[in-house]
C-alpha positions in Angstrom: -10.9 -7.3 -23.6 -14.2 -5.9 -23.4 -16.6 -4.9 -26.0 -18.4 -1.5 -25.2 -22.6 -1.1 -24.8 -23.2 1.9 -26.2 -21.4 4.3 -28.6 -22.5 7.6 -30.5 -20.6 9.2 -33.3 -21.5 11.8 -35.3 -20.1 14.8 -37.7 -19.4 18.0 -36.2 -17.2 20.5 -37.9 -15.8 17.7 -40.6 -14.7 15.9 -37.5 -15.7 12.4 -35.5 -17.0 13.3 -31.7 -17.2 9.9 -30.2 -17.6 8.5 -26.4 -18.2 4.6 -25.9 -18.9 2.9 -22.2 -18.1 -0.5 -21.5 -17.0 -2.7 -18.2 -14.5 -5.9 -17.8 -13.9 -8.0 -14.8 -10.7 -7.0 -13.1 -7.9 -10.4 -13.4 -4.8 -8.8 -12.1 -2.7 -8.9 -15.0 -0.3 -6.2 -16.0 -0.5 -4.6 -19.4 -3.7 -6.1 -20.1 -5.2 -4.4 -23.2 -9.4 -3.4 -23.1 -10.6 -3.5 -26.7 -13.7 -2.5 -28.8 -13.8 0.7 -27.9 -14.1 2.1 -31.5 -12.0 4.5 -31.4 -8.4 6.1 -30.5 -9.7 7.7 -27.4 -8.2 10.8 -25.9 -9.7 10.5 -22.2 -10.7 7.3 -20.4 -12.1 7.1 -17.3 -12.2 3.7 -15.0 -14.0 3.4 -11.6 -14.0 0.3 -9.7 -17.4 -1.7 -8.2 -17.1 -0.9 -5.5 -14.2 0.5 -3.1 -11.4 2.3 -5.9 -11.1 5.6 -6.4 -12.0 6.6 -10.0 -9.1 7.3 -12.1 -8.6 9.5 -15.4 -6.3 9.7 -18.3 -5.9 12.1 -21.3 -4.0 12.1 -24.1 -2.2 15.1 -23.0 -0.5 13.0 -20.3 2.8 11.1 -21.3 4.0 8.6 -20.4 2.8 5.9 -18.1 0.5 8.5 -16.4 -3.2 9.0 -14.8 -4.5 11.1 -12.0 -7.2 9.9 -9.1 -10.7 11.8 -9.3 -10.5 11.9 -6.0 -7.5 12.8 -3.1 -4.1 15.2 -3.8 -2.1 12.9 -5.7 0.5 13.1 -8.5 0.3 11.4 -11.7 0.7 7.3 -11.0 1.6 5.1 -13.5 0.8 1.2 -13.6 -3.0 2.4 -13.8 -4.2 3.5 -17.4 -0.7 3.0 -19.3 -1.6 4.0 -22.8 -4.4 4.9 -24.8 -4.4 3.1 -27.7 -5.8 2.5 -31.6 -9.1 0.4 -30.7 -8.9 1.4 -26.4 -6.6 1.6 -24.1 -4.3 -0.8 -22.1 -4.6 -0.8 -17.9 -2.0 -2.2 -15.4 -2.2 -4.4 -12.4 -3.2 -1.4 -10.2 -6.3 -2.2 -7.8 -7.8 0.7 -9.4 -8.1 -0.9 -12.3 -7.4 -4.3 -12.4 -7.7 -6.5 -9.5 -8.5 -10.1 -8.9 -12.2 -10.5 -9.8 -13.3 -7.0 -9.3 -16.0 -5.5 -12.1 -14.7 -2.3 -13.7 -16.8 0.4 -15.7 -14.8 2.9 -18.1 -16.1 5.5 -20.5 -13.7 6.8 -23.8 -14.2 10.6 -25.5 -12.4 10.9 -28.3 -11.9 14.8 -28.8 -13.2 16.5 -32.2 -13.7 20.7 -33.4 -15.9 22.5 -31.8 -17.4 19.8 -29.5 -14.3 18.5 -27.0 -10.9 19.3 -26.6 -8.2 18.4 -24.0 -4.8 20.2 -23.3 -1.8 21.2 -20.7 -0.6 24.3 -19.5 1.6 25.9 -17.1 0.3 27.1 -14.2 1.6 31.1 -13.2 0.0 31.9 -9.9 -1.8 34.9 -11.7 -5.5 34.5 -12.8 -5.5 33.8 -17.3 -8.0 32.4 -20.0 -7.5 29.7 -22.1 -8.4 30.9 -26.0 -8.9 29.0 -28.6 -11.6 25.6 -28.5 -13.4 27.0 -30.8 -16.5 25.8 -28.9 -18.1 27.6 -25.9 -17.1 25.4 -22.9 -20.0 23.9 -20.8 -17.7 21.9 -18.9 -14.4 21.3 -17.6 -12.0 19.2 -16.1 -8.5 20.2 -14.8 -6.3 17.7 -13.1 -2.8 19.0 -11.3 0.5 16.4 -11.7 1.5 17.5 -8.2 0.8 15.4 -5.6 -0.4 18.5 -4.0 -3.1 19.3 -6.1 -7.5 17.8 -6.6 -8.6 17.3 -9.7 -11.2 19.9 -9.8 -14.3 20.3 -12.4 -17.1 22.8 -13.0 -20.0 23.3 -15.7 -21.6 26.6 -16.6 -24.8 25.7 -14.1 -22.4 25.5 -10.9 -21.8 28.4 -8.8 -18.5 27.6 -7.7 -15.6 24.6 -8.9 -15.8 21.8 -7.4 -13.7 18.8 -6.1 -14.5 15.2 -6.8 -15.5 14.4 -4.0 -18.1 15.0 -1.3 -18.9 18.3 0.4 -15.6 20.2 -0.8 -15.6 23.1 -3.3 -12.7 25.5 -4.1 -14.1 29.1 -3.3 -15.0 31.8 -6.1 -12.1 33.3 -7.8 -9.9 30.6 -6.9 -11.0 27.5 -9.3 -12.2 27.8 -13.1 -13.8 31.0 -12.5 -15.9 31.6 -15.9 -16.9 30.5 -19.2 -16.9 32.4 -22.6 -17.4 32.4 -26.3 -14.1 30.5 -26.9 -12.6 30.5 -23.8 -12.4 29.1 -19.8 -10.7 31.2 -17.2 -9.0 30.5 -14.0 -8.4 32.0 -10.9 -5.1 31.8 -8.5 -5.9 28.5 -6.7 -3.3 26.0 -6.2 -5.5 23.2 -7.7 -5.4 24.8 -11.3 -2.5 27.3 -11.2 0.0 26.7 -9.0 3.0 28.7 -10.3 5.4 26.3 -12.3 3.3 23.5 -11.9 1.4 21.1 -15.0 -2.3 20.9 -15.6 -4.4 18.5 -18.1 -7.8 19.7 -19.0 -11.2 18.4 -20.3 -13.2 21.0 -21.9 -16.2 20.0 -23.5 -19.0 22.0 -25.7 -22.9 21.7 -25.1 -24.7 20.3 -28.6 -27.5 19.3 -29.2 -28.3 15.4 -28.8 -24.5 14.8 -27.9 -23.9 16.7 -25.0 -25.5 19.3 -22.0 -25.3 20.5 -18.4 -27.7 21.1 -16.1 -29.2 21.0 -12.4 -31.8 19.5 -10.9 
């Protein structure tokens, strides 16, 4: 188990917004269940000191399921298996828990008008997404297919971008804008393959809980 350092909840549209951090020392076991989180979270995210790829899960995903941040690759299981009542319960996965390695994880838990995670369908035809009720400052969208990045982008960045280093999916191909209650996409294969599953992360900017920037 591991008890986590910092958490902040607070009231938002008669609804708990929450996100805890925490770390535990890898020990290889399988269903091995990290506790103290606080919360039911509905996205965890577990990165490896150092040499693993970090790894996400959201709610939206059944099963045993997570995607890499980093690399095409379909959904895996034996990494974050469930998400559950007080945190979530990890496999024996490298990624997230091998012999004496030190892992680091942060839990969301979604709430109105501040966070909220999904799934669609991808069509091969640019579309918005209506109805979060917040103004999206940032998003995540993460492809099943094996094919397929996970991809993110705020409102400060020009372009979407790819986990990781010195890669960027090109205007009008990516999350291509922001609105009032809404996040569009374009016609790249990373978020709308035709036929093909997405999980997103969309999260609001408020004040002392959440905002984007550059520097």
């Amino acid at each position: 188990t591991a008890a986590s350092n910092i958490l902040i909840a607070s009231n938002l549209a008669n609804a708990q917004t929450a996100m805890a951090t925490g770390s535990y020392s890898g020990n290889g076991a399988d269903n091995r269940a990290i506790t103290g989180v606080g919360f039911l979270p509905d996205v965890v995210i577990v990165k490896a000191d150092p040499g693993q790829v970090a790894v996400i899960r959201t709610s939206t995903m059944t099963g045993d399921n997570t995607k890499r941040m980093v690399g095409a690759v379909a959904l895996r299981s034996n990494v974050i298996q469930t998400l559950d009542t007080d945190g979530f319960t990890v496999g024996d996965d490298a990624e997230v828990n091998g012999n004496s390695a030190t892992y680091y994880w942060t839990a969301f838990k979604a709430a109105a008008g501040a966070m909220k995670v999904g799934s669609y369908t991808g069509t091969g035809v640019a579309r918005s997404f209506t109805g979060l009720d917040f103004a999206p400052k940032y998003v995540i969208v993460m492809s099943v297919s094996s094919s397929d990045k996970a991809v993110h982008r705020s409102s400060t960045m020009p372009e979407t971008y790819f986990f990781n280093p010195g890669t960027f999916s090109p205007g009008g191909e990516g999350i291509t804008s922001f609105g009032a209650d809404r996040f569009s996409v374009g016609t790249g294969l990373d978020v709308n393959r035709d036929g093909t599953t997405y999980h997103y992360v969309a999260f609001g900017e408020n004040s002392g809980r959440m905002k984007v920037g550059s520097y």
